[in-house]
BABA-790050 format. One record per atom (N, C-alpha, C): residue number from 0; x, y, z; atom name. Coordinates in steps of 0.05 Angstrom, whole numbers. Layout:
BABA-790050
    n       u       v       w  atom
  NUM       X       Y       Z    CA
...
This chain:
BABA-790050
    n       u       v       w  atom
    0    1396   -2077    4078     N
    0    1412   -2083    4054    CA
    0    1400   -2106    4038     C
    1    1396   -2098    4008     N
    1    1380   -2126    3990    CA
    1    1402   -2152    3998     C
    2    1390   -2169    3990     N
    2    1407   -2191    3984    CA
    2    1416   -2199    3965     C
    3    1442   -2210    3970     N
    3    1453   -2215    3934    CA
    3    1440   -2233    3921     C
    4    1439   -2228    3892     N
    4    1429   -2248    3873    CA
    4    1437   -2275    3878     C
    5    1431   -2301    3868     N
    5    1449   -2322    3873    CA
    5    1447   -2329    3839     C
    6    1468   -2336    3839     N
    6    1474   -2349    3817    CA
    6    1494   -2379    3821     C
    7    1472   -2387    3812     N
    7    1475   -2421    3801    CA
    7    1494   -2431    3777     C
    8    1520   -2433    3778     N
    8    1533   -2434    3759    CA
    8    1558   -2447    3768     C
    9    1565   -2453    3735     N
    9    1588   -2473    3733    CA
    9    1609   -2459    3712     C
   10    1646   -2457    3713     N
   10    1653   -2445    3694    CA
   10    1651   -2450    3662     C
   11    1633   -2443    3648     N
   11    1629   -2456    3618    CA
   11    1625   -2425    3607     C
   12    1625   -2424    3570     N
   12    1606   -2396    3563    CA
   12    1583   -2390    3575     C
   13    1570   -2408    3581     N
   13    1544   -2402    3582    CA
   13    1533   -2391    3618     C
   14    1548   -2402    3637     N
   14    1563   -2379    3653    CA
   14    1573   -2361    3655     C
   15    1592   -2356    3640     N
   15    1608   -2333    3638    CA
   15    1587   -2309    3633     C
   16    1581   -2320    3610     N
   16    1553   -2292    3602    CA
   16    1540   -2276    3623     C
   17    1532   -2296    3637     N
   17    1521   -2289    3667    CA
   17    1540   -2267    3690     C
   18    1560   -2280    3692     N
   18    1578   -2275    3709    CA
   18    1592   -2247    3699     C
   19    1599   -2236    3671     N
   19    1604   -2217    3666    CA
   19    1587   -2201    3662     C
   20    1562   -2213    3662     N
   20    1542   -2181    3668    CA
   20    1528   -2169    3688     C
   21    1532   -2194    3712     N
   21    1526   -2186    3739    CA
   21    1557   -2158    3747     C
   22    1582   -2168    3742     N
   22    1606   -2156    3742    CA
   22    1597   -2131    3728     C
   23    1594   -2127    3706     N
   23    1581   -2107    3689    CA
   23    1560   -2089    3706     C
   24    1554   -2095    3714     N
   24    1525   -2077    3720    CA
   24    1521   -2077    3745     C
   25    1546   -2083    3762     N
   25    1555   -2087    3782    CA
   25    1534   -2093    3807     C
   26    1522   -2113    3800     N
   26    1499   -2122    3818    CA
   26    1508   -2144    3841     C
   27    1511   -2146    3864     N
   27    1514   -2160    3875    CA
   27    1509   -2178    3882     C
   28    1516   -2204    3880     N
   28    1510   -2239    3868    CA
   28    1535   -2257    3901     C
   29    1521   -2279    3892     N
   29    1529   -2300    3916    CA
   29    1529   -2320    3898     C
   30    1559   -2337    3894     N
   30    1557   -2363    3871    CA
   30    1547   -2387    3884     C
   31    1536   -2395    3875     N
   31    1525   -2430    3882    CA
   31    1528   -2438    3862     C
   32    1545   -2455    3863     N
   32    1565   -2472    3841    CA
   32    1544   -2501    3838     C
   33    1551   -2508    3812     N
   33    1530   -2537    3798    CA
   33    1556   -2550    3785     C
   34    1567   -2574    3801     N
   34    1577   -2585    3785    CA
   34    1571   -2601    3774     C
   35    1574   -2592    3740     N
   35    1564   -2612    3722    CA
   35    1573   -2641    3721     C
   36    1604   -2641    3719     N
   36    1603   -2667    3724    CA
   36    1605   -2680    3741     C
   37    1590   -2677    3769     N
   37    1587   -2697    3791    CA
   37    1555   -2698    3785     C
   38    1543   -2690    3762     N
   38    1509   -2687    3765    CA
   38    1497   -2670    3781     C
   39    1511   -2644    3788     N
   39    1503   -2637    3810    CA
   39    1464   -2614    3797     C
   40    1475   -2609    3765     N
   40    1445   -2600    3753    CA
   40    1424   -2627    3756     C
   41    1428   -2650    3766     N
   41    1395   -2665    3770    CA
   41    1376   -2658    3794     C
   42    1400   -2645    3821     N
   42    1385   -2646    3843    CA
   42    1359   -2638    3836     C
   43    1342   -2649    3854     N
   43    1312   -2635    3854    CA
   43    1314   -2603    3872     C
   44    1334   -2598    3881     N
   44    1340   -2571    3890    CA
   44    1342   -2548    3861     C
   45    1365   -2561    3853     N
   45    1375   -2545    3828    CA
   45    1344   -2547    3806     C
   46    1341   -2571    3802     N
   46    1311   -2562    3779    CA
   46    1284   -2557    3789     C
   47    1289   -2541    3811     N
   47    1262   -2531    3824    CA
   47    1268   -2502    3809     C
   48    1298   -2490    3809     N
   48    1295   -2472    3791    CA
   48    1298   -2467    3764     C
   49    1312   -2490    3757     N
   49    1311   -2494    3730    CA
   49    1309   -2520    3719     C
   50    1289   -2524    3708     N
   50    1269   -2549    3700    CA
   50    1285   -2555    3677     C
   51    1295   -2544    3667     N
   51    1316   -2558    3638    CA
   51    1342   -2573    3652     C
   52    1352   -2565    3672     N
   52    1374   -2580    3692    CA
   52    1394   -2575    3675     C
   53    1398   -2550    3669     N
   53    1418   -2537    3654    CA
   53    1427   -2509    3669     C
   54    1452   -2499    3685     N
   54    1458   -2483    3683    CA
   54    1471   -2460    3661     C
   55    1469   -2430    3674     N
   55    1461   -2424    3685    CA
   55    1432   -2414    3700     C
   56    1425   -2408    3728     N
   56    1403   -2397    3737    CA
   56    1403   -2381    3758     C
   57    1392   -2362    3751     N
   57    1394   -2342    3780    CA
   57    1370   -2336    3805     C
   58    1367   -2334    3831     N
   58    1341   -2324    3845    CA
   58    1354   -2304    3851     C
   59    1335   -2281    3842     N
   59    1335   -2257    3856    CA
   59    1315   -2244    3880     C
   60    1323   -2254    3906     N
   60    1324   -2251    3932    CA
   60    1293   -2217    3930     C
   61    1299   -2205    3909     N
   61    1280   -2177    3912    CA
   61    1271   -2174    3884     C
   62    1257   -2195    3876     N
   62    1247   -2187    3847    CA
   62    1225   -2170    3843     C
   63    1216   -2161    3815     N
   63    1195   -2141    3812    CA
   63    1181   -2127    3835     C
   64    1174   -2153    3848     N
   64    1143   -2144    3864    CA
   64    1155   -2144    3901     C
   65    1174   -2153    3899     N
   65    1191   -2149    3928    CA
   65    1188   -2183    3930     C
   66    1185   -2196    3913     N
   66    1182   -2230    3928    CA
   66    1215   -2243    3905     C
   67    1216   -2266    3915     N
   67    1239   -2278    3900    CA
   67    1233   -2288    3877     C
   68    1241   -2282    3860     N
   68    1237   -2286    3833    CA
   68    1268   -2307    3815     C
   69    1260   -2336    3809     N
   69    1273   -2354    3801    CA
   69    1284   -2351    3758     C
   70    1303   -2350    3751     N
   70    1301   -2356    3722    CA
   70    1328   -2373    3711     C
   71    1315   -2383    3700     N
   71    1341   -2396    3683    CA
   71    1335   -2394    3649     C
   72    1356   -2399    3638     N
   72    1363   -2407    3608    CA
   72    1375   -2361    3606     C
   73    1400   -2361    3598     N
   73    1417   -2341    3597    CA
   73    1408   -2315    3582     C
   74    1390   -2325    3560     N
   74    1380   -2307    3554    CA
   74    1370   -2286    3562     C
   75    1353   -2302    3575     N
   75    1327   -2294    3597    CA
   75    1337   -2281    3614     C
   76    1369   -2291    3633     N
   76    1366   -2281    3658    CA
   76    1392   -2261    3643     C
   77    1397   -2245    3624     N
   77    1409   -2222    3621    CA
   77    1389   -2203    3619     C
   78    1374   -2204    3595     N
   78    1346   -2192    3596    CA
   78    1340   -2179    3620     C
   79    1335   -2200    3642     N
   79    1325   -2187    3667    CA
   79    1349   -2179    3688     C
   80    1371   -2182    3677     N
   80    1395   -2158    3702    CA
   80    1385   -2139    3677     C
   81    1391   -2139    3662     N
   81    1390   -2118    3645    CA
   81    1372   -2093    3645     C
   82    1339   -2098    3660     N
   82    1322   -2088    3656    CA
   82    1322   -2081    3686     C
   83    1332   -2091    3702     N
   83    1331   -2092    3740    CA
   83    1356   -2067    3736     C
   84    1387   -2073    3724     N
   84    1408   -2050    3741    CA
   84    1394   -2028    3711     C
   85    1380   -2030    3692     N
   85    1384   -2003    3679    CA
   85    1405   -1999    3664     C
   86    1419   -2019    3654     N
   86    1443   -2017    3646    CA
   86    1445   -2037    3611     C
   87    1472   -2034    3600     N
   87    1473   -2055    3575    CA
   87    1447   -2057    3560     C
   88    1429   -2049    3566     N
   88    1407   -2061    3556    CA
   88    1376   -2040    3545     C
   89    1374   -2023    3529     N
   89    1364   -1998    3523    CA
   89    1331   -1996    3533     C
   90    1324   -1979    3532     N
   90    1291   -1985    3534    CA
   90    1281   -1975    3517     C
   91    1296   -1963    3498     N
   91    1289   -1942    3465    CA
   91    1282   -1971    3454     C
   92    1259   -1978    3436     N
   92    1241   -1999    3423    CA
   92    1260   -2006    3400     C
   93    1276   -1988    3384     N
   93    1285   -1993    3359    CA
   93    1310   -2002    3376     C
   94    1328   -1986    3393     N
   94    1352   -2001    3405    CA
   94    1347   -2033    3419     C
   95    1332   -2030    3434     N
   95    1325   -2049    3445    CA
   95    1320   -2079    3423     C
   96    1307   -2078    3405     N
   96    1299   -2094    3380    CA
   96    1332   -2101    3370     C
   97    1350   -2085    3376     N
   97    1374   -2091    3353    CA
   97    1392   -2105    3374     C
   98    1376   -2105    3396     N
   98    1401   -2124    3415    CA
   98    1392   -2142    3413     C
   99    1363   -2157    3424     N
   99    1353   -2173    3426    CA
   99    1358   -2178    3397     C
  100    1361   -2173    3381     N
  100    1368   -2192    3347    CA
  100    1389   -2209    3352     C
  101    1414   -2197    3367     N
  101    1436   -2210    3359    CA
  101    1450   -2224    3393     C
  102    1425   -2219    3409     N
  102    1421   -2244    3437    CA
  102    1411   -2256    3431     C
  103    1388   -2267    3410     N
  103    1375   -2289    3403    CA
  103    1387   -2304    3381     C
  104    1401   -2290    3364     N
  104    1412   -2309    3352    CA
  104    1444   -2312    3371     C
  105    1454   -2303    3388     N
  105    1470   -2327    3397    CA
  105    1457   -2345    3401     C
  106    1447   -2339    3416     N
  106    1429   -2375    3438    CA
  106    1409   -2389    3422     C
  107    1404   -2384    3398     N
  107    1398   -2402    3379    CA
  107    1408   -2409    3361     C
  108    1436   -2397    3354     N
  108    1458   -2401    3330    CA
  108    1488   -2411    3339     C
  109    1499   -2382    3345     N
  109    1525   -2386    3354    CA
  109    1540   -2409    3382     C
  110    1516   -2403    3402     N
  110    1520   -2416    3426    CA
  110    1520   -2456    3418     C
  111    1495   -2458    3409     N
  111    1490   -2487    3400    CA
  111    1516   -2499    3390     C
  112    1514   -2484    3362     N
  112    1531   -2494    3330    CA
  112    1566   -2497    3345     C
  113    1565   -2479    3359     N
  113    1596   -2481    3367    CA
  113    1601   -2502    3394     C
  114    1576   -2506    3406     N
  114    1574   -2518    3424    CA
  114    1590   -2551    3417     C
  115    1566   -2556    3390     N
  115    1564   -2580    3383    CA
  115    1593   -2589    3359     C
  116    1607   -2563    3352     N
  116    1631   -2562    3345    CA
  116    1651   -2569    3370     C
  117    1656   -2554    3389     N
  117    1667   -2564    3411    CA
  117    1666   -2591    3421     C
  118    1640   -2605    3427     N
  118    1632   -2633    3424    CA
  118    1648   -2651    3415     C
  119    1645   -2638    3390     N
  119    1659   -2667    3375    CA
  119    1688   -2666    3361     C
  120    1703   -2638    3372     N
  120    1726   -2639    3363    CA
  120    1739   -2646    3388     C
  121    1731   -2640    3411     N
  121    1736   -2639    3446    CA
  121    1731   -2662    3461     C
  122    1707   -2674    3455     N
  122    1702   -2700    3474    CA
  122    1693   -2723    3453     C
  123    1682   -2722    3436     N
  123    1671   -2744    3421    CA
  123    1693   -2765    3408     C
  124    1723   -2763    3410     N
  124    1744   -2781    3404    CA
  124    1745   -2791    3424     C
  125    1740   -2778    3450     N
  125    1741   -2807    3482    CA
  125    1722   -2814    3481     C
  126    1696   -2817    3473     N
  126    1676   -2830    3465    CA
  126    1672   -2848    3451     C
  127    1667   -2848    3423     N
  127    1674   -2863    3404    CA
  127    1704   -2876    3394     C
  128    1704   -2907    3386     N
  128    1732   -2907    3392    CA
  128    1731   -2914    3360     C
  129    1712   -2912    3342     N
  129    1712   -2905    3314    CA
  129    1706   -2881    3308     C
  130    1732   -2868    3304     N
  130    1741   -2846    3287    CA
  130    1722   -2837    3270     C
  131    1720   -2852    3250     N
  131    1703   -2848    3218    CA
  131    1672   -2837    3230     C
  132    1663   -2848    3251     N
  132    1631   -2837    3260    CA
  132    1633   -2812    3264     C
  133    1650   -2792    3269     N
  133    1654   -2769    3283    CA
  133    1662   -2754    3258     C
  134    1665   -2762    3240     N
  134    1676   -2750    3222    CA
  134    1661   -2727    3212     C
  135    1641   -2737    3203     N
  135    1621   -2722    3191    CA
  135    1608   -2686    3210     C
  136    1614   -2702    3232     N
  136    1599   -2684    3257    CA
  136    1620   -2666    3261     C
  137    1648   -2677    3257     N
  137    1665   -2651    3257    CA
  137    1665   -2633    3238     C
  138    1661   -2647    3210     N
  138    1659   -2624    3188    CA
  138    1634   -2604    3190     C
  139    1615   -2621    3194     N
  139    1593   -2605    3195    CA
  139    1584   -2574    3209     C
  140    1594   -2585    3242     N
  140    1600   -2561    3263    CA
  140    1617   -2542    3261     C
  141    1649   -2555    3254     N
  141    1668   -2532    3244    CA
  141    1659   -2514    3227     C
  142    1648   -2520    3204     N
  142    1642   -2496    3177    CA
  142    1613   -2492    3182     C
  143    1600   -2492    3202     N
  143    1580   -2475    3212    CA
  143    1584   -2464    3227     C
  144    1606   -2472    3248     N
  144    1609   -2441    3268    CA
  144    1634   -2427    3250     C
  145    1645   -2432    3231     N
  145    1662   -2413    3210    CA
  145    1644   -2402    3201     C
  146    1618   -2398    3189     N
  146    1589   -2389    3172    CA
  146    1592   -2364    3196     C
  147    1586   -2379    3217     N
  147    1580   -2355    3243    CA
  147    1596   -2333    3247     C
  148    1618   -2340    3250     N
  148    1643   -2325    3255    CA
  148    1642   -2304    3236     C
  149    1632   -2315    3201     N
  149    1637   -2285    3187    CA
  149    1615   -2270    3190     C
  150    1590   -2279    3199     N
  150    1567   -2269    3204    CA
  150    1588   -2246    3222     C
  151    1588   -2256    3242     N
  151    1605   -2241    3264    CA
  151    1626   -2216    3251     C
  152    1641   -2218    3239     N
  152    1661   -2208    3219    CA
  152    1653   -2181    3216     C
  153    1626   -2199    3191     N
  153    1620   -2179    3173    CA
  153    1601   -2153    3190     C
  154    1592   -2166    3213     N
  154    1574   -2151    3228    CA
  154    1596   -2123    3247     C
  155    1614   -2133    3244     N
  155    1639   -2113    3262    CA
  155    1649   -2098    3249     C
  156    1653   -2095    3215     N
  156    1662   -2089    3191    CA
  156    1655   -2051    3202     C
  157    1643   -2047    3206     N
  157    1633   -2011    3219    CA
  157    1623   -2005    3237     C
  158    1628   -2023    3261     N
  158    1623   -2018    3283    CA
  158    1641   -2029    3304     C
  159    1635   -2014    3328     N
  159    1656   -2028    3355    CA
  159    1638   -2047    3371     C
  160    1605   -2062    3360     N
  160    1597   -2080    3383    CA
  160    1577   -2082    3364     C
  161    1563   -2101    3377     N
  161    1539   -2117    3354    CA
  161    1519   -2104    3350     C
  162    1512   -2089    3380     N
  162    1490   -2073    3370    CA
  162    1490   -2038    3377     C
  163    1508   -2037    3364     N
  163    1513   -2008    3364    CA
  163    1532   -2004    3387     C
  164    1524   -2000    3416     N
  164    1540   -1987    3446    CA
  164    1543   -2016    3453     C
  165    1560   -2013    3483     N
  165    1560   -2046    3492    CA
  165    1543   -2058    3505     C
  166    1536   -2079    3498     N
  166    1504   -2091    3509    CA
  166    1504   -2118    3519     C
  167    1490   -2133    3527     N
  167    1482   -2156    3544    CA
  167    1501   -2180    3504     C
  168    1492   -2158    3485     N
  168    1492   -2183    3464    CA
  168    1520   -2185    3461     C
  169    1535   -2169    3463     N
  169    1560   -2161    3467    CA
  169    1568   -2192    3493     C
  170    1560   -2187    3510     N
  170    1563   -2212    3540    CA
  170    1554   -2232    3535     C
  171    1545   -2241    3514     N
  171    1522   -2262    3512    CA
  171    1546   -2274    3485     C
  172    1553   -2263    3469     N
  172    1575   -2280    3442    CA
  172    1591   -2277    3450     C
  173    1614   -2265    3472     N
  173    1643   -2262    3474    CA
  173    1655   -2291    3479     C
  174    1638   -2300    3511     N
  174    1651   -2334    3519    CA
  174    1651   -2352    3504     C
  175    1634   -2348    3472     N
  175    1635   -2376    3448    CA
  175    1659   -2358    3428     C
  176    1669   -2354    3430     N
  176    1694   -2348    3414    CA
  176    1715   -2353    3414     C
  177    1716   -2389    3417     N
  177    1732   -2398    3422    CA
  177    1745   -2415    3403     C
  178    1768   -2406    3394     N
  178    1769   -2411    3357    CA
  178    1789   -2436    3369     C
  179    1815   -2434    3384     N
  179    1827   -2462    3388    CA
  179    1805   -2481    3397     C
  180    1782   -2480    3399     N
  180    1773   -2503    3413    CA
  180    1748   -2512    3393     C
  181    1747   -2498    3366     N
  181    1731   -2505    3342    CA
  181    1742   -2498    3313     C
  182    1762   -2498    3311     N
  182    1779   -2505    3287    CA
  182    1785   -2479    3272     C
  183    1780   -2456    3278     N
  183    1776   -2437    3274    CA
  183    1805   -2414    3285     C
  184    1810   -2398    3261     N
  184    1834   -2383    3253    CA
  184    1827   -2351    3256     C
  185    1826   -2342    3275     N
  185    1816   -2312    3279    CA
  185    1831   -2290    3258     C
  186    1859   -2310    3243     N
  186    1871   -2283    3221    CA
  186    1857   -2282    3201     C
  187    1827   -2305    3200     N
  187    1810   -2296    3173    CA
  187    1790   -2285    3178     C
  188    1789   -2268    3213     N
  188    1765   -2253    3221    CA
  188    1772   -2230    3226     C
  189    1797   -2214    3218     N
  189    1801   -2192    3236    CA
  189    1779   -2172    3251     C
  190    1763   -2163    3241     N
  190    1732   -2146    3258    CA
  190    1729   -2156    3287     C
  191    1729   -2184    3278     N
  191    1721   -2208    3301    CA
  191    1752   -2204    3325     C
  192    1763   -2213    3312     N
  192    1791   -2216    3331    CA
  192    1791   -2190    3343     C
  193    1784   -2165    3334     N
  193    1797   -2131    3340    CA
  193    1771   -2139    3369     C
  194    1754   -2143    3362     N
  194    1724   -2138    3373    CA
  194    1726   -2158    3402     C
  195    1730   -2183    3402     N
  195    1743   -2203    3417    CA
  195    1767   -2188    3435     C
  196    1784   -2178    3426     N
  196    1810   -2159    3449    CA
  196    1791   -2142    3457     C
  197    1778   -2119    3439     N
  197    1764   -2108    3457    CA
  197    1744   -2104    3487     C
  198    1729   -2120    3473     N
  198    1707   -2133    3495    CA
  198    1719   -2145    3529     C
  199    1747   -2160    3523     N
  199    1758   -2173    3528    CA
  199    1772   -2157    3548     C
  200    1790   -2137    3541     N
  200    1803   -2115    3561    CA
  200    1793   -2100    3573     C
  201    1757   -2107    3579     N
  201    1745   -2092    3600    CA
  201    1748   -2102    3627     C
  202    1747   -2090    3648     N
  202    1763   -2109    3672    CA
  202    1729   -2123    3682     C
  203    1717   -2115    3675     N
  203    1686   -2129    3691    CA
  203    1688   -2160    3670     C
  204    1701   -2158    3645     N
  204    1692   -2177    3636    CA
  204    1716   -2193    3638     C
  205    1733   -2192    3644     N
  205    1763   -2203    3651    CA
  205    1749   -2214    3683     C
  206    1737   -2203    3704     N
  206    1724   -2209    3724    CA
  206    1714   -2235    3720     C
  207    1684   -2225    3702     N
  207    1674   -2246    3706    CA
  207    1682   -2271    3689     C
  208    1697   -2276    3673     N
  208    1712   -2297    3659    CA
  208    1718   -2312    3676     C
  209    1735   -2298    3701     N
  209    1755   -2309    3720    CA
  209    1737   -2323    3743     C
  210    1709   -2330    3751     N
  210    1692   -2339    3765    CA
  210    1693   -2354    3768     C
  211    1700   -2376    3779     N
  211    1702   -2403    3784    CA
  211    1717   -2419    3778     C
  212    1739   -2402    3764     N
  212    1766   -2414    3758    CA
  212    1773   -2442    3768     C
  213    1777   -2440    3799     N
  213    1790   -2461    3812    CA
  213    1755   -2483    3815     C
  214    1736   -2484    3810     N
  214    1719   -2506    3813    CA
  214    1724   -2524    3782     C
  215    1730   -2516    3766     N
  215    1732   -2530    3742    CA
  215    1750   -2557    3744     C
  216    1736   -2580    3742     N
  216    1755   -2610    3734    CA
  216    1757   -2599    3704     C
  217    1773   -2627    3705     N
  217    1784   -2626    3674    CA
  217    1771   -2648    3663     C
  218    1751   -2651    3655     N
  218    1739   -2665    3650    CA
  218    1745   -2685    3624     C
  219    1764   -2672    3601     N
  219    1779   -2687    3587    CA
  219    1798   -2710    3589     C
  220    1806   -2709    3616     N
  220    1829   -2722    3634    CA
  220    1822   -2747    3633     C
  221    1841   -2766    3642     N
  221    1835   -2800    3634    CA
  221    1832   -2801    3655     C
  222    1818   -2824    3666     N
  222    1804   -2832    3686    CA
  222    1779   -2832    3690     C
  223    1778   -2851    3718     N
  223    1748   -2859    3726    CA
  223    1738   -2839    3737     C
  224    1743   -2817    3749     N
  224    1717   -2794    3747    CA
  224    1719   -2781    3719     C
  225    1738   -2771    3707     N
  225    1728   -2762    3675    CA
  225    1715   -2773    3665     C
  226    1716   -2807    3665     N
  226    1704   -2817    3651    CA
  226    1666   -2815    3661     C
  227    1662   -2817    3680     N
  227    1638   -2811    3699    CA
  227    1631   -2783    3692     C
  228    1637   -2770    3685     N
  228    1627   -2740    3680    CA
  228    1627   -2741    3650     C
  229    1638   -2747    3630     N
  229    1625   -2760    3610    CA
  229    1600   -2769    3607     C
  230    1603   -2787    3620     N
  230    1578   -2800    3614    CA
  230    1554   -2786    3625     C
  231    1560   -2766    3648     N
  231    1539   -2759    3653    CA
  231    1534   -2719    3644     C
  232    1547   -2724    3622     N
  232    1549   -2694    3606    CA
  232    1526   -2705    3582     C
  233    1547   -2732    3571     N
  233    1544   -2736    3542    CA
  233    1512   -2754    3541     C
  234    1506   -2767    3566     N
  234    1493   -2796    3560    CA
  234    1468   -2788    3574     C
  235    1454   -2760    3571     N
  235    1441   -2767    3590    CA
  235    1410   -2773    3570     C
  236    1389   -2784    3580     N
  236    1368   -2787    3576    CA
  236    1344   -2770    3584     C
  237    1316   -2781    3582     N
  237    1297   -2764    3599    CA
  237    1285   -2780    3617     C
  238    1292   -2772    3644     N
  238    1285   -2786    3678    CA
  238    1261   -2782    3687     C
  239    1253   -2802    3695     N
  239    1226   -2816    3692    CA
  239    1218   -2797    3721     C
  240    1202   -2791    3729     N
  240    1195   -2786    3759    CA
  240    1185   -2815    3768     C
C-alpha cells in the first residue's frame, strides 16, 4: 500500500486549498500540522521542505520516479495532485492554459491583495496603537480586493466555475472569499455569492475546510501568547544562518 501524502499545514486559505483538493481527488494524506504562531514554520525540519518557511507543503512518499518528492508554495503543489490523481486539472493545452490563468492570478492577485486587506483590517489595530497609520492600508486593500471580487463577478456572469468544469482554480479562490473579514458585501457580487454556495456545498470541500479546525489559536485574543504569535506572524525579518 503507497503511503499517504503528508501535508504540512496549518488552518488558513492557503491550506485549505490544499486540503480540499487532496479531499477532492481523494488522495490519501497524513496532516503534520505547522503552528504558525508558536514559529513552528522556522524549524530547520519544516524549511528543509520549504525554504520560504511558509506553509503550505506537501512530501509525496511515491513521486514521479518512485522516490519522495518535496513541494511547497500552493500553487505548485495543486498542479502536481492535479497531474498525479488525473483529476480537476485537464491535460487538453487550451483547457489546461484557462485554469492555470485564473490559479495564477489567485496567488499573485487575489490571495496577496486580500491577504494584506485582512492584515490590516484584522490585526494591524493590535499593532499599531496610532489608528491614522493604518488608515491608508485599509483603504487601499479593501477596494483592491473589491477590484477582485468583480473581476470574480464578472467572470461567473455565464458560467458555473472559473474555468469552465471544476478545477484546482475553482480550490485555489474559494478559502479567500472572505468578505466579513475584508470589508466586502457579497449583495454587490451576486455570480460570486451563487458561485461561493456552490463550490461550497460540495462535501469534499466542506471536508477539507473542516481540517484542523480544533489546532487553530485565536490569535486575535489578548494576551501574552497572542501577543507572541503576533509578533512572530507580523515581525518577522531575514535570519541570518
Amino acid at each position: 500500500m503507497t503511503a499517504p501524502i503528508e501535508l504540512w499545514y496549518w488552518p488558513t486559505p492557503n491550506g485549505w486549498k490544499v486540503s480540499i483538493a487532496l479531499e477532492e481527488m481523494a488522495l490519501p494524506y497524513e496532516l503534520k500540522p505547522v503552528n504558525i504562531g508558536r514559529g513552528e514554520q522556522f524549524t530547520p525540519e519544516f524549511q528543509a521542505i520549504s525554504p520560504n518557511g511558509r506553509m503550505p507543503a506537501i512530501v509525496d512518499p511515491d513521486g514521479p520516479d518512485g522516490k519522495p518528492l518535496s513541494i511547497f508554495e500552493s500553487g505548485a503543489i495543486l498542479q502536481y495532485l492535479g497531474t498525479k490523481s488525473g483529476r480537476f486539472y485537464p491535460t487538453d493545452v487550451r483547457a489546461r492554459a484557462e485554469v492555470d490563468q485564473w490559479l495564477f492570478w489567485q496567488v499573485g492577485g487575489l490571495g496577496p491583495m486580500a491577504g494584506q486587506t485582512h492584515h490590516f483590517r484584522q490585526y494591524a489595530p493590535a499593532l499599531i496603537k496610532d489608528q491614522r497609520q493604518i488608515a491608508y492600508g485599509v483603504r487601499r486593500y479593501t477596494d483592491e480586493t473589491n477590484r477582485l471580487y468583480g473581476v470574480m463577478d464578472r467572470r461567473l456572469a455565464d458560467r458555473e466555475f472559473l474555468a469552465g468544469d471544476y478545477s484546482i482554480a475553482d480550490m485555489a479562490a474559494w478559502p479567500w472569499i472572505l468578505p466579513g473579514h475584508q470589508g466586502q458585501d457579497l449583495a454587490d457580487f451576486p455570480n460570486l455569492k451563487a458561485w461561493l454556495e456552490r463550490v461550497g456545498a460540495r462535501p469534499a470541500v466542506r471536508k477539507g475546510r473542516a481540517v484542523g479546525d480544533e489546532l487553530r489559536s485565536n490569535l486575535a485574543a489578548s494576551g501574552t501568547a497572542a501577543e507572541e504569535a503576533r509578533k512572530l506572524l507580523f515581525g518577522q525579518r531575514a535570519r541570518k544562518s
